[in-house]
C-alpha positions in Angstrom: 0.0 0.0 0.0 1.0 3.3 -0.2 3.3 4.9 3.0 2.4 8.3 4.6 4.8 10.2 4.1 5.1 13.8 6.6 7.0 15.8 4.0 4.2 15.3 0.9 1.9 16.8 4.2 4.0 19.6 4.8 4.1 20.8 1.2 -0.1 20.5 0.4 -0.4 22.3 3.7 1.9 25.1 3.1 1.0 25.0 -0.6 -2.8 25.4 0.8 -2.0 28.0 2.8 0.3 30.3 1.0 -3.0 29.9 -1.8 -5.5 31.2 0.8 -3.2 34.0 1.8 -2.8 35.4 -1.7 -6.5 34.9 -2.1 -7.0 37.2 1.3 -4.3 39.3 0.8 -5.1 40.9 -2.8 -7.6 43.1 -4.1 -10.2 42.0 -6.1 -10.0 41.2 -10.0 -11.6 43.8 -12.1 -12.4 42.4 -15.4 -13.6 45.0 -17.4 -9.7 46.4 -16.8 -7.9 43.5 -17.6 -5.8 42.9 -20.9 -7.4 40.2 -23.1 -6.0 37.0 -23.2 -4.7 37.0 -27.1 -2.3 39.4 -25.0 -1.0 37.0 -22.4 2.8 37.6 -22.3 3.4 40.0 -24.9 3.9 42.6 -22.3 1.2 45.1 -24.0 -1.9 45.1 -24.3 -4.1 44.8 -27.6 -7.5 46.8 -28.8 -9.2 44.2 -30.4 -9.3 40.5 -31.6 -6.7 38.6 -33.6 -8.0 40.1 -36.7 -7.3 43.6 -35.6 -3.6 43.1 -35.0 -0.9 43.5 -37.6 0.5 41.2 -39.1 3.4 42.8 -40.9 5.6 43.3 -37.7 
């Protein structure tokens, strides 16, 4: 069977906590403010769709 082991307890527990603590500790999500996600990572933020972005770069 499977063994308990402490350290796999220790790291959900603090892995659980430190997730409830950013939860608690930051301010709410304001959607209508947020970047779209066809700009995840590009470090700037675009004003439309796909189709609206040029392709020529």
């Amino acid at each position: 069977m499977t063994q308990h082991n402490p350290l796999r307890s220790v790291f959900w527990i603090v892995l659980v906590a430190f997730i409830a603590w950013d939860f608690w500790s930051s301010p709410a999500v304001d959607l209508r403010f947020e970047a779209p996600l066809i700009a995840a990572g590009s470090g700037q933020a675009t004003h439309g769709g796909h189709c609206s972005m040029p392709f020529g770069k």
